[in-house]
N, CA, C and O atoms as a GROMACS GRO file, in nm:
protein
  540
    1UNK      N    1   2.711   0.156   0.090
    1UNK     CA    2   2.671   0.039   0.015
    1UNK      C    3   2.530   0.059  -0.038
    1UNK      O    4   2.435   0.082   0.037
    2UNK      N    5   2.520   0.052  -0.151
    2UNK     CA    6   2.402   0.066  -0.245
    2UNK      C    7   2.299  -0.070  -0.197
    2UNK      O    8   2.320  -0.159  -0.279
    3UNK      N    9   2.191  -0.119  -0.090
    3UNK     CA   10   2.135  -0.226  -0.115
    3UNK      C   11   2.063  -0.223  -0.222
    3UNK      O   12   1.962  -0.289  -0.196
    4UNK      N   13   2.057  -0.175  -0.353
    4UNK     CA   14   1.912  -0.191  -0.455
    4UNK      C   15   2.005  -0.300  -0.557
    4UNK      O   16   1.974  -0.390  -0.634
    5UNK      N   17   2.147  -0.234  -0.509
    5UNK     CA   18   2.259  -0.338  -0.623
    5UNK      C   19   2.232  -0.473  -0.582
    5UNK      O   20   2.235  -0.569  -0.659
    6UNK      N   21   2.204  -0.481  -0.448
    6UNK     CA   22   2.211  -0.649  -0.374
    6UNK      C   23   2.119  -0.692  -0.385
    6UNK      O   24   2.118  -0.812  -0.412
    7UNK      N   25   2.030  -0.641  -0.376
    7UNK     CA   26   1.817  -0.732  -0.444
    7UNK      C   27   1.840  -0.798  -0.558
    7UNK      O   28   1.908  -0.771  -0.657
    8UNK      N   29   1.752  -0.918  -0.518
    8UNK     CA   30   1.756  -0.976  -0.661
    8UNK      C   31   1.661  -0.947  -0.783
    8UNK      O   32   1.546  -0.913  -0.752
    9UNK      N   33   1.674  -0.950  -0.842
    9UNK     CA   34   1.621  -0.940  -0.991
    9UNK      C   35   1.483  -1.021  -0.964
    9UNK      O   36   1.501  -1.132  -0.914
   10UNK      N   37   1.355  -0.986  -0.988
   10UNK     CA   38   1.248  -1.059  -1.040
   10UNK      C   39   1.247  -1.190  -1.099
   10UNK      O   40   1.182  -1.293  -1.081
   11UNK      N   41   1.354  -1.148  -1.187
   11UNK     CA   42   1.360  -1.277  -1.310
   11UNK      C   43   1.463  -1.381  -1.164
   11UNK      O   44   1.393  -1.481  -1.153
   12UNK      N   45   1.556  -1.394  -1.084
   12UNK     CA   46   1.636  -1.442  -1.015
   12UNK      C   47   1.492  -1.453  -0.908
   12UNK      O   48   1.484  -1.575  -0.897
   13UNK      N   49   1.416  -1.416  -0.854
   13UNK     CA   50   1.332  -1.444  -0.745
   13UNK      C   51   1.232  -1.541  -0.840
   13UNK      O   52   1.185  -1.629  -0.768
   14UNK      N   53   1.189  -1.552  -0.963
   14UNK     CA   54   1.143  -1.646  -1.013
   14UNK      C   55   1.170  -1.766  -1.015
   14UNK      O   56   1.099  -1.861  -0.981
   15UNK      N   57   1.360  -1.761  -1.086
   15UNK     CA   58   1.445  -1.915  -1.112
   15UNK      C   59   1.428  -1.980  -0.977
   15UNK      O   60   1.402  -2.100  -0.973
   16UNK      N   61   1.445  -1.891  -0.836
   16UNK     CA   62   1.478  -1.945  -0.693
   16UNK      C   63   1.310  -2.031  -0.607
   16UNK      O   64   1.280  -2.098  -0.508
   17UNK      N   65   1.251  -1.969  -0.724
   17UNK     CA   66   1.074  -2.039  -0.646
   17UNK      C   67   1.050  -2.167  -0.734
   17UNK      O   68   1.008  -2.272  -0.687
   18UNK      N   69   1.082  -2.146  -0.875
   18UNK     CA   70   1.101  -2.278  -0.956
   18UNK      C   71   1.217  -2.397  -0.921
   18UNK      O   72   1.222  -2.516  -0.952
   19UNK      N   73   1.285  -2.330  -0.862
   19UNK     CA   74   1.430  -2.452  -0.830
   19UNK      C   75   1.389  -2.450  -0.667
   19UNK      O   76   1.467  -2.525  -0.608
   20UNK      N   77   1.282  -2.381  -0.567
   20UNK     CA   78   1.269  -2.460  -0.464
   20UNK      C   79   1.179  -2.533  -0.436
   20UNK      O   80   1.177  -2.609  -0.339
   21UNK      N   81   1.045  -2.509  -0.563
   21UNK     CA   82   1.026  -2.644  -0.551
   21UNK      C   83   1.018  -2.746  -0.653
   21UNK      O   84   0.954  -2.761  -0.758
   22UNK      N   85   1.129  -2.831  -0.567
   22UNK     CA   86   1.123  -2.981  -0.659
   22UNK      C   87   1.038  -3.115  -0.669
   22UNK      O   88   1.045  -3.231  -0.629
   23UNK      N   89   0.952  -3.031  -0.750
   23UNK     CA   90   0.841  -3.145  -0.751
   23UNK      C   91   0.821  -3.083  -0.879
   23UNK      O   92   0.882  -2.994  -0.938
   24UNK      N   93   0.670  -3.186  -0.920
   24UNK     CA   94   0.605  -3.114  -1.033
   24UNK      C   95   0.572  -2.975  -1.074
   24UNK      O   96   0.568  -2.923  -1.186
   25UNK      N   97   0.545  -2.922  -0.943
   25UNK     CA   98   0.505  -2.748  -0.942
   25UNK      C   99   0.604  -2.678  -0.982
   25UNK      O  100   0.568  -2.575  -1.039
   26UNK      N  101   0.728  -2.693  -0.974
   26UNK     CA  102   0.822  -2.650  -1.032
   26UNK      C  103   0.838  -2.604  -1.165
   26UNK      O  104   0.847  -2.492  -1.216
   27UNK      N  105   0.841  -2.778  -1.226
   27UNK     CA  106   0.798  -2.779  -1.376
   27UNK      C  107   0.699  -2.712  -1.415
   27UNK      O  108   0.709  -2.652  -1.522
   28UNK      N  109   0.588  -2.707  -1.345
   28UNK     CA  110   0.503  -2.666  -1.446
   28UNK      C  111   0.540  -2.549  -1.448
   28UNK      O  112   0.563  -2.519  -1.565
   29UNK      N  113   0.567  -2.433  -1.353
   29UNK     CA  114   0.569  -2.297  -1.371
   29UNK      C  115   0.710  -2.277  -1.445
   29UNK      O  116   0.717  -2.189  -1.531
   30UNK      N  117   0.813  -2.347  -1.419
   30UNK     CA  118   0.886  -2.336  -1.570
   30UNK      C  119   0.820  -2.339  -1.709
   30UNK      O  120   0.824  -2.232  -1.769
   31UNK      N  121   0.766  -2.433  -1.767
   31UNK     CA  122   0.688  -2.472  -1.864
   31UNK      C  123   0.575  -2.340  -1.897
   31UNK      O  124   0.573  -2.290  -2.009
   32UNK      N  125   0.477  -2.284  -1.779
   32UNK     CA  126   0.406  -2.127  -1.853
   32UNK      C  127   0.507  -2.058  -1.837
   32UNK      O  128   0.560  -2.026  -1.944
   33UNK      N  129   0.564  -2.015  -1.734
   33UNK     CA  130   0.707  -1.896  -1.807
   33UNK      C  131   0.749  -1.890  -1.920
   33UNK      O  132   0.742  -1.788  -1.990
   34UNK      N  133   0.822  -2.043  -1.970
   34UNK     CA  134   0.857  -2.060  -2.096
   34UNK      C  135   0.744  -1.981  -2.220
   34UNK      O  136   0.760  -1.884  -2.292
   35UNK      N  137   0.629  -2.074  -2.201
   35UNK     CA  138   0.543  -2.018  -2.274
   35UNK      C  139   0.500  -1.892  -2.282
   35UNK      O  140   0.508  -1.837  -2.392
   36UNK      N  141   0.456  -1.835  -2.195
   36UNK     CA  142   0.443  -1.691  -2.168
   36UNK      C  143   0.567  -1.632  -2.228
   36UNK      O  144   0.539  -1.522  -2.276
   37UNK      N  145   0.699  -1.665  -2.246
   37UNK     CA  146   0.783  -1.571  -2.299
   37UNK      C  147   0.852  -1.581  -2.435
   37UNK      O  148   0.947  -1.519  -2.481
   38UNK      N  149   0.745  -1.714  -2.503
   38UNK     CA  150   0.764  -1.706  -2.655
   38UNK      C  151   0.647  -1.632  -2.704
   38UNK      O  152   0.652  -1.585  -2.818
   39UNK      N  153   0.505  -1.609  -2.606
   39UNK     CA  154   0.441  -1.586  -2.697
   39UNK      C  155   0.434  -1.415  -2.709
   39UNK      O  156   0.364  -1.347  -2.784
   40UNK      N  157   0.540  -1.369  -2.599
   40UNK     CA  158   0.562  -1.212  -2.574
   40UNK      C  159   0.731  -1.211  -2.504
   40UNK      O  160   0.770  -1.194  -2.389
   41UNK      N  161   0.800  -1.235  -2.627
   41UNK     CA  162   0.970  -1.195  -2.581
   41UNK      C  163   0.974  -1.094  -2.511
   41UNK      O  164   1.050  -1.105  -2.415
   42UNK      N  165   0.896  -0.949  -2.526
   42UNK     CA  166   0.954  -0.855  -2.469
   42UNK      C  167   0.860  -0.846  -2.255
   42UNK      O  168   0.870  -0.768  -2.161
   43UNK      N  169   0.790  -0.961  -2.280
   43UNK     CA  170   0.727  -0.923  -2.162
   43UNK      C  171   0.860  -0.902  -2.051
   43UNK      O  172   0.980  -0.916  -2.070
   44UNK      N  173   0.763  -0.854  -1.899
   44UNK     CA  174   0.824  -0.795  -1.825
   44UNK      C  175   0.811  -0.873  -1.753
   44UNK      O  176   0.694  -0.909  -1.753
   45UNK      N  177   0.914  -0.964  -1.633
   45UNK     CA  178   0.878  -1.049  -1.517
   45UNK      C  179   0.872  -0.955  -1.373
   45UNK      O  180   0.967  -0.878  -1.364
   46UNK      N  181   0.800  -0.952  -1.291
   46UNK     CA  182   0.826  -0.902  -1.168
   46UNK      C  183   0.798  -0.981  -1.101
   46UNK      O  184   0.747  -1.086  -1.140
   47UNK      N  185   0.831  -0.943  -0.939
   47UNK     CA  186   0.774  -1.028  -0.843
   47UNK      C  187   0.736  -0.920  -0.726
   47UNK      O  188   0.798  -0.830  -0.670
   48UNK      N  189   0.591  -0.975  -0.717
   48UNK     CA  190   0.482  -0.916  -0.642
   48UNK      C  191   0.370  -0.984  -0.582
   48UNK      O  192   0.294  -1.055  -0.648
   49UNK      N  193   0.358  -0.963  -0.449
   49UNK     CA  194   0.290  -0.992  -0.322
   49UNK      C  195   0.347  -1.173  -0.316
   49UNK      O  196   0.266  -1.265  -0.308
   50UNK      N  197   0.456  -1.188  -0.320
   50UNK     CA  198   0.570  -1.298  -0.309
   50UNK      C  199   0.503  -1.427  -0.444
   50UNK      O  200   0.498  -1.550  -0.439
   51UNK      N  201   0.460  -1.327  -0.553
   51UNK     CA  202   0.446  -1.443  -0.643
   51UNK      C  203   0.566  -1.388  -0.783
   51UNK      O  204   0.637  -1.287  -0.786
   52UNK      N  205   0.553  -1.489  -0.879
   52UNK     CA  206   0.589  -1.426  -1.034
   52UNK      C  207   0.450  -1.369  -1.060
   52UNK      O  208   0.332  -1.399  -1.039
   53UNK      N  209   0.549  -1.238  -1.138
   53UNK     CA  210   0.373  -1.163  -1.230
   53UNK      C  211   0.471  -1.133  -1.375
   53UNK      O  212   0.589  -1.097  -1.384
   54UNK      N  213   0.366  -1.164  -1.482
   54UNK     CA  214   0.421  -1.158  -1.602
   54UNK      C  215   0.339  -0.987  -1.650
   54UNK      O  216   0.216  -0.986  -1.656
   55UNK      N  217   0.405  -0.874  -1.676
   55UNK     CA  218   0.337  -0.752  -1.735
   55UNK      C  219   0.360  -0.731  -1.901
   55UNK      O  220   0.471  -0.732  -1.955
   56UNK      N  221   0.267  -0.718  -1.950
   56UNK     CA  222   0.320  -0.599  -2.051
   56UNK      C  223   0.190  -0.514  -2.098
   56UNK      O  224   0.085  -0.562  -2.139
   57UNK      N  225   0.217  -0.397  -2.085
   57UNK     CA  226   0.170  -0.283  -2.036
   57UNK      C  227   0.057  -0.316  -1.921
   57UNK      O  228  -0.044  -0.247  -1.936
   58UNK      N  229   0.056  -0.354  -1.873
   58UNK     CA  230  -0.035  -0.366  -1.732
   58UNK      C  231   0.008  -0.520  -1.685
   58UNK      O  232   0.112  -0.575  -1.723
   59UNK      N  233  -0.054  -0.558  -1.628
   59UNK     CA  234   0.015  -0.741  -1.538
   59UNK      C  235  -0.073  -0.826  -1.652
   59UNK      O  236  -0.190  -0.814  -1.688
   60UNK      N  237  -0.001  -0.888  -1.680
   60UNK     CA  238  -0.090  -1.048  -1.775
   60UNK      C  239  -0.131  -1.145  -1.672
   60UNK      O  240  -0.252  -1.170  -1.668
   61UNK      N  241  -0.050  -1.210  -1.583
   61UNK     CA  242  -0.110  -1.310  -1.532
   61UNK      C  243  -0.001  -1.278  -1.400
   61UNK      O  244   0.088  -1.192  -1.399
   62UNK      N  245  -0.037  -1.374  -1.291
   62UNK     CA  246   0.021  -1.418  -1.179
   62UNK      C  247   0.060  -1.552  -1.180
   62UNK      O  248  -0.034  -1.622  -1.220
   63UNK      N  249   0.174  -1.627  -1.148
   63UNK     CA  250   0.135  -1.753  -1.154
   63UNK      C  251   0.191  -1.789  -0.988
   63UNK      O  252   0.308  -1.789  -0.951
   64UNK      N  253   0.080  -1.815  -0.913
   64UNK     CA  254   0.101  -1.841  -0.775
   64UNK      C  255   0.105  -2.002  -0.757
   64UNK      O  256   0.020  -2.061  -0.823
   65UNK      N  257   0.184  -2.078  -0.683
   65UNK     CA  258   0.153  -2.239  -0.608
   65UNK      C  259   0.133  -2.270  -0.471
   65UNK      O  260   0.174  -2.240  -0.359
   66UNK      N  261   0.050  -2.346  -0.532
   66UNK     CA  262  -0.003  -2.421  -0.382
   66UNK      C  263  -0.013  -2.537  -0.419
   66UNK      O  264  -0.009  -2.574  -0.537
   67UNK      N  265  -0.029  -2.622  -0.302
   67UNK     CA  266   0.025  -2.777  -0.221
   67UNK      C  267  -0.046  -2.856  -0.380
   67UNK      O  268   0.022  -2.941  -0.438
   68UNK      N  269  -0.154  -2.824  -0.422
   68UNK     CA  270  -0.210  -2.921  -0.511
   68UNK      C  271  -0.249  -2.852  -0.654
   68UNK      O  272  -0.328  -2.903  -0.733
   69UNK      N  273  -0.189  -2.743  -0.673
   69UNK     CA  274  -0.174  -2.653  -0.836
   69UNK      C  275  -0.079  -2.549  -0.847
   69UNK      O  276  -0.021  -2.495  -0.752
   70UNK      N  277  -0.067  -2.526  -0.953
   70UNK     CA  278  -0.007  -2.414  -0.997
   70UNK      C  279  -0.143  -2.336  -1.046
   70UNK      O  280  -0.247  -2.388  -1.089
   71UNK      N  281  -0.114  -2.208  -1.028
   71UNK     CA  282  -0.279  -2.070  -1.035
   71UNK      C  283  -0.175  -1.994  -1.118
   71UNK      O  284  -0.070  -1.947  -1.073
   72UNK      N  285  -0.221  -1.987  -1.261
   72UNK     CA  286  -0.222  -1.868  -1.316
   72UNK      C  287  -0.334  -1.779  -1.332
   72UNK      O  288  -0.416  -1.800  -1.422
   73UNK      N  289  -0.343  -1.684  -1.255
   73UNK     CA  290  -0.428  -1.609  -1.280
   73UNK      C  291  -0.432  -1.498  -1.329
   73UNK      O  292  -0.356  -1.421  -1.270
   74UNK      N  293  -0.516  -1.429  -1.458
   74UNK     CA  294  -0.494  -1.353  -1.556
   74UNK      C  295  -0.559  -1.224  -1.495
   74UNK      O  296  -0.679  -1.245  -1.480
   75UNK      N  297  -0.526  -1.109  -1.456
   75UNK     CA  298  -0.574  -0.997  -1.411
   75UNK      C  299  -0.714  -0.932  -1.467
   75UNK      O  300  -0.795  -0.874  -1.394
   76UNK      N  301  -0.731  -0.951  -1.608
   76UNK     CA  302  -0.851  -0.930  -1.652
   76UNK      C  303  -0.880  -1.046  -1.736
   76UNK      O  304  -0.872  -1.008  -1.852
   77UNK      N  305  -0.905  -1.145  -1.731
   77UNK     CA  306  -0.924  -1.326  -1.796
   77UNK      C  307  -1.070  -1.303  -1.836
   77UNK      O  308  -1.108  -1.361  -1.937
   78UNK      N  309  -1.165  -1.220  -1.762
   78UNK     CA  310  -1.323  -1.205  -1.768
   78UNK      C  311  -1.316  -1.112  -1.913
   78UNK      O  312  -1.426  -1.096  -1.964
   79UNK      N  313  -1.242  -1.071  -1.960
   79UNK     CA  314  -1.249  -0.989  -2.083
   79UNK      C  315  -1.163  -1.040  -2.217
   79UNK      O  316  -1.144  -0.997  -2.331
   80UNK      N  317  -1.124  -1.151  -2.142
   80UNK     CA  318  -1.071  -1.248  -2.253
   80UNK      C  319  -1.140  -1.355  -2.328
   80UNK      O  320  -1.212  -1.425  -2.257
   81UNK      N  321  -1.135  -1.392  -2.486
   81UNK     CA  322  -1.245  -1.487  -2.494
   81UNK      C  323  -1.105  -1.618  -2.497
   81UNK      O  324  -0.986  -1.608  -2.528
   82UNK      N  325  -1.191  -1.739  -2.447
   82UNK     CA  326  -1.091  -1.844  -2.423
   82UNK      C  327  -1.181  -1.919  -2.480
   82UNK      O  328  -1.273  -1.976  -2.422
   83UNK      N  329  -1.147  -1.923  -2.637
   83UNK     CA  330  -1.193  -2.053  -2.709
   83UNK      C  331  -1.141  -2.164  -2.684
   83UNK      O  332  -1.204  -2.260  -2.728
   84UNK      N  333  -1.006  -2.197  -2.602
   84UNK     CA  334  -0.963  -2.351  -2.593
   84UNK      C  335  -1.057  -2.409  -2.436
   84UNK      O  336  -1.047  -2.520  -2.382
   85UNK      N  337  -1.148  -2.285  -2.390
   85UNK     CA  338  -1.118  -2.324  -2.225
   85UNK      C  339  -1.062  -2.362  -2.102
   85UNK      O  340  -1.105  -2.431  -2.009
   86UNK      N  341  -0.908  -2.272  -2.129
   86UNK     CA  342  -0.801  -2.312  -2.037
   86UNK      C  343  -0.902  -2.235  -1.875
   86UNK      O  344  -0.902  -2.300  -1.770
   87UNK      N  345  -0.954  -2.141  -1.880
   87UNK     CA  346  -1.027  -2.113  -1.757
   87UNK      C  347  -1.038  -2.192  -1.703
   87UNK      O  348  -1.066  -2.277  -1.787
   88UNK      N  349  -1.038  -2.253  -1.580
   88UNK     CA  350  -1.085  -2.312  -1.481
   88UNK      C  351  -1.124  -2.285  -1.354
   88UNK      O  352  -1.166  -2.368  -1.273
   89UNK      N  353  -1.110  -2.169  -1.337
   89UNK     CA  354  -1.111  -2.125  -1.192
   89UNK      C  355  -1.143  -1.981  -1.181
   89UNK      O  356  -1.157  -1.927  -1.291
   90UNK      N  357  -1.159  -1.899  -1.072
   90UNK     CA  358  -1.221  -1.797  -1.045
   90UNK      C  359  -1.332  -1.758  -1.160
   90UNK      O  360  -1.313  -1.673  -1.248
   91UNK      N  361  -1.445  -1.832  -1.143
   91UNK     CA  362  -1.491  -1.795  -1.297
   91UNK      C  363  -1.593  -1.731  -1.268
   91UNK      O  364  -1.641  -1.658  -1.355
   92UNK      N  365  -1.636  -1.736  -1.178
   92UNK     CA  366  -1.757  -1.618  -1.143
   92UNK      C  367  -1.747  -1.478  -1.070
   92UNK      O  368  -1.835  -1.415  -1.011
   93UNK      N  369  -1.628  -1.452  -1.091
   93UNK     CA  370  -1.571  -1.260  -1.102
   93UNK      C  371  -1.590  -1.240  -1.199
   93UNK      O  372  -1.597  -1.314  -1.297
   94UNK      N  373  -1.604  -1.097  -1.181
   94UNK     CA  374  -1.627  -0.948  -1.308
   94UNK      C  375  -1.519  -0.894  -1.358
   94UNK      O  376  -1.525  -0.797  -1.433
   95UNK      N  377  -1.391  -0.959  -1.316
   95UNK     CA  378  -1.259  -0.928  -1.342
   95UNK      C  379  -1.174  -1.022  -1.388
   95UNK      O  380  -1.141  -1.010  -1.506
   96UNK      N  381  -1.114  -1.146  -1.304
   96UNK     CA  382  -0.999  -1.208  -1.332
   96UNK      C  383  -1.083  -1.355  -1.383
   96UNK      O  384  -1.200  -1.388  -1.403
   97UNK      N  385  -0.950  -1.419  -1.389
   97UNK     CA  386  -1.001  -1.564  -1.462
   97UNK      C  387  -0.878  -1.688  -1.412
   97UNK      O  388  -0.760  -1.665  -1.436
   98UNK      N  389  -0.900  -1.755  -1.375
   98UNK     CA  390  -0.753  -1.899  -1.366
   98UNK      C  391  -0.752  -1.990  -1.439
   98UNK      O  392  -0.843  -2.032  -1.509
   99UNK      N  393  -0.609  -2.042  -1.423
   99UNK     CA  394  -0.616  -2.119  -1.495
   99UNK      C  395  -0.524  -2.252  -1.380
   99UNK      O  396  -0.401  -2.264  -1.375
  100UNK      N  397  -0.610  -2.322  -1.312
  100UNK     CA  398  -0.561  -2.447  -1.230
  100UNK      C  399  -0.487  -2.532  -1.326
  100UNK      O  400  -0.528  -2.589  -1.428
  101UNK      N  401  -0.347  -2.528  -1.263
  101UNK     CA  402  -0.301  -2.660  -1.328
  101UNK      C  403  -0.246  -2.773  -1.210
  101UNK      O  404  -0.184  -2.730  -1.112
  102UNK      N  405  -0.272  -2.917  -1.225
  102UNK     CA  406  -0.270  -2.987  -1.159
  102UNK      C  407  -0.185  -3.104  -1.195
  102UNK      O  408  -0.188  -3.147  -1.311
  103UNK      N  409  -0.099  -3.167  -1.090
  103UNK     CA  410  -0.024  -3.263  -1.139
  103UNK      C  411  -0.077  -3.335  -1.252
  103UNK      O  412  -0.195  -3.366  -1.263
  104UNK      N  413   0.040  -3.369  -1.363
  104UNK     CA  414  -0.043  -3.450  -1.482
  104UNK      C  415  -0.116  -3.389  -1.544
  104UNK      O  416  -0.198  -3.453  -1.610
  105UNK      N  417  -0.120  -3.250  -1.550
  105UNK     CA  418  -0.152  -3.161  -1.630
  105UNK      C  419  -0.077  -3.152  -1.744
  105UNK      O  420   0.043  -3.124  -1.751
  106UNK      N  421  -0.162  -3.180  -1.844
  106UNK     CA  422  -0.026  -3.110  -1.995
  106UNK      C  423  -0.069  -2.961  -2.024
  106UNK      O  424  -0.188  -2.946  -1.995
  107UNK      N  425  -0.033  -2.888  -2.054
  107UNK     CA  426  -0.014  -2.756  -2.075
  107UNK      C  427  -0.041  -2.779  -2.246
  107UNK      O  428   0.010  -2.854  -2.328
  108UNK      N  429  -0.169  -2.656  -2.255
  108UNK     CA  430  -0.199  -2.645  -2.448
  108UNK      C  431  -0.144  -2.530  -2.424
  108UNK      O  432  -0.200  -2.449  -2.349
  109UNK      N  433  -0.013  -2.503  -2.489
  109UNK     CA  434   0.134  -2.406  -2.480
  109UNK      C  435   0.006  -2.324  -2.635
  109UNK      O  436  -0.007  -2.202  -2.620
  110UNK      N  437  -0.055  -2.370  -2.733
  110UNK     CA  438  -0.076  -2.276  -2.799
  110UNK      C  439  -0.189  -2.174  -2.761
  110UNK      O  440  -0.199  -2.053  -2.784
  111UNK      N  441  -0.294  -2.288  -2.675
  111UNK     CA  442  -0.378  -2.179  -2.634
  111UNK      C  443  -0.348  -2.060  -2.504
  111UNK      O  444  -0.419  -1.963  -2.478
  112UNK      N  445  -0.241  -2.094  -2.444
  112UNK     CA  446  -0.205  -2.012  -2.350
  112UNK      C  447  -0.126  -1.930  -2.425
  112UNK      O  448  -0.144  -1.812  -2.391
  113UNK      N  449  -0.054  -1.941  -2.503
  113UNK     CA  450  -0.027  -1.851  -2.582
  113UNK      C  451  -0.155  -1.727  -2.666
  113UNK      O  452  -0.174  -1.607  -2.644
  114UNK      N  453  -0.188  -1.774  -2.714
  114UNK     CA  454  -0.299  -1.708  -2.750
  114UNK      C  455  -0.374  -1.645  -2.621
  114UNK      O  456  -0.430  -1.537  -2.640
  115UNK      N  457  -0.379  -1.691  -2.515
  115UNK     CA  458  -0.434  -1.560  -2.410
  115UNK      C  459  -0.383  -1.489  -2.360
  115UNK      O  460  -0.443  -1.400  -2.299
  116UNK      N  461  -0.200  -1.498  -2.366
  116UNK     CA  462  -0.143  -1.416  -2.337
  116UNK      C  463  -0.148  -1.295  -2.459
  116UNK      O  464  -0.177  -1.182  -2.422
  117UNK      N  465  -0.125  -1.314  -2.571
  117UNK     CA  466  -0.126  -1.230  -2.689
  117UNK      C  467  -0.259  -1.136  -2.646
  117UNK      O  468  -0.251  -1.013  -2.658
  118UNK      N  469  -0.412  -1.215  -2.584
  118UNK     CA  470  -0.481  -1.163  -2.568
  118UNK      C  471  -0.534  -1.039  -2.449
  118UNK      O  472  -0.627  -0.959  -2.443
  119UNK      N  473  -0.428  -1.072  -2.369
  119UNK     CA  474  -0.453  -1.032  -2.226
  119UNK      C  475  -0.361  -0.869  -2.305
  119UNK      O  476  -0.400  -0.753  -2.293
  120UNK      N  477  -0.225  -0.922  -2.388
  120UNK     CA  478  -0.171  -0.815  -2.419
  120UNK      C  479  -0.241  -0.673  -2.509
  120UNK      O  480  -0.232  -0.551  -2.501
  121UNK      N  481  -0.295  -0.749  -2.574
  121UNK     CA  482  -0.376  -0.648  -2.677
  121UNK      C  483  -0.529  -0.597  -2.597
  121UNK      O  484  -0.595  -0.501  -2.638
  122UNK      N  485  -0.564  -0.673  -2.489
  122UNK     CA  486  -0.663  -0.602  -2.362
  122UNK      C  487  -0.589  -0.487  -2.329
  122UNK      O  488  -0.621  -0.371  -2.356
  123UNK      N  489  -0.478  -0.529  -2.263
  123UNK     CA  490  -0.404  -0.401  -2.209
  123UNK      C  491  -0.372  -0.275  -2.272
  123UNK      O  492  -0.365  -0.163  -2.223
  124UNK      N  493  -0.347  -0.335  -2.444
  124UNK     CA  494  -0.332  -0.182  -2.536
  124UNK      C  495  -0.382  -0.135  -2.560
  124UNK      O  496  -0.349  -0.021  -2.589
  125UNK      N  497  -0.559  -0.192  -2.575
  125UNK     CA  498  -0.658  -0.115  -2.587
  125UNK      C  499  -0.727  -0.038  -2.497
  125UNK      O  500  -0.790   0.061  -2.534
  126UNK      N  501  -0.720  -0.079  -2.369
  126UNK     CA  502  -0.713   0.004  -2.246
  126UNK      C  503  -0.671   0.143  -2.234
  126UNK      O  504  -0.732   0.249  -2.221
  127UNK      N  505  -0.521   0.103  -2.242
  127UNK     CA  506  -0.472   0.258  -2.220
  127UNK      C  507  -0.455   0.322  -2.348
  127UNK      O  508  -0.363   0.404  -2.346
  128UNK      N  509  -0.533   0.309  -2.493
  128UNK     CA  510  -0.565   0.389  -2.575
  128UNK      C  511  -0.679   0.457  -2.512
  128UNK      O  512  -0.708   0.577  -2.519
  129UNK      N  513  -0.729   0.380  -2.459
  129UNK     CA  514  -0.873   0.396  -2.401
  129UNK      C  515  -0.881   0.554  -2.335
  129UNK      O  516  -0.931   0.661  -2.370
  130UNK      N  517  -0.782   0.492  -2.191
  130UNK     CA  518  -0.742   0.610  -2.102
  130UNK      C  519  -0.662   0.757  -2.135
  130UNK      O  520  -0.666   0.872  -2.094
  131UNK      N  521  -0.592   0.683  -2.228
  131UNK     CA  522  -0.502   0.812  -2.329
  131UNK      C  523  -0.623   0.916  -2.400
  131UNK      O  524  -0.600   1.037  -2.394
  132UNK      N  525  -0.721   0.882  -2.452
  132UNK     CA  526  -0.799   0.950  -2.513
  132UNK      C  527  -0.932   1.003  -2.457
  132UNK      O  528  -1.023   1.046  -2.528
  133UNK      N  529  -0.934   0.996  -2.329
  133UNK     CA  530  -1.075   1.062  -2.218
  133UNK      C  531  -1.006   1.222  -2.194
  133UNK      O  532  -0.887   1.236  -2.169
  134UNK      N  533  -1.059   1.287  -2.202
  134UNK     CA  534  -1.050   1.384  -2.190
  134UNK      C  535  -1.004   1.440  -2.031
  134UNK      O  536  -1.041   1.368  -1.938
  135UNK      N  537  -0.920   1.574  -1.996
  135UNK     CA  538  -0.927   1.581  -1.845
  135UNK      C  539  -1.016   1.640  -1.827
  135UNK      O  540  -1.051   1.664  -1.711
   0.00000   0.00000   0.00000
């Protein structure tokens, strides 16, 4: 018996954390998924260190919950410019950036869009970056 056939899918360990919990947190992380995957159809869902992680070419965001938010947090957010100021959180790292959402939160679906586009084109310029250093 093959167990890798019996694991679930990323995208199936996602639907099962959104449909267990039924509350608002639910919704909301339906609602950035959604978003996150108009504003990059081809992104990649995984699931890692028991959260959703959205990749394309490197991880875009995490979106982890707890008792009183949903945490998306963007792997490199500190190199992103966020003209709408969805940042809210981890803001004094040299690396990542959040974005707290809290019951009664509305979601600006365009500006999160736009940081995902941004987080994506971080990532491509990166590994042009790395592609072109010499060994």
């Amino acid at each position: 018996m093959n167990d890798a056939a019996a694991a679930p899918s990323p995208t199936d360990l996602i639907d099962a954390r959104i449909h267990e919990l039924a509350d608002w947190r639910g919704a909301a992380l339906a609602r950035v998924r959604d978003v996150i995957r108009q504003a990059d159809p081809g992104v990649v869902e995984e699931w890692k260190w028991n959260v959703p992680v959205w990749s394309h070419g490197g991880i875009l965001c995490t979106g982890e919950t707890y008792k009183k938010a949903v945490k998306l947090t963007f792997a490199k957010g500190a190199a992103l410019a966020d003209p709408a100021g969805l940042f809210n959180s981890s803001l004094d790292g040299n690396t990542r950036r959040a974005i707290d959402i809290h019951e009664g939160t509305t979601i600006d679906a365009a500006a999160l869009q736009a940081l995902v586009k941004a987080a994506i084109a971080h990532n491509a310029a990166t590994a042009k970056k790395t592609a072109r250093k010499p060994a």
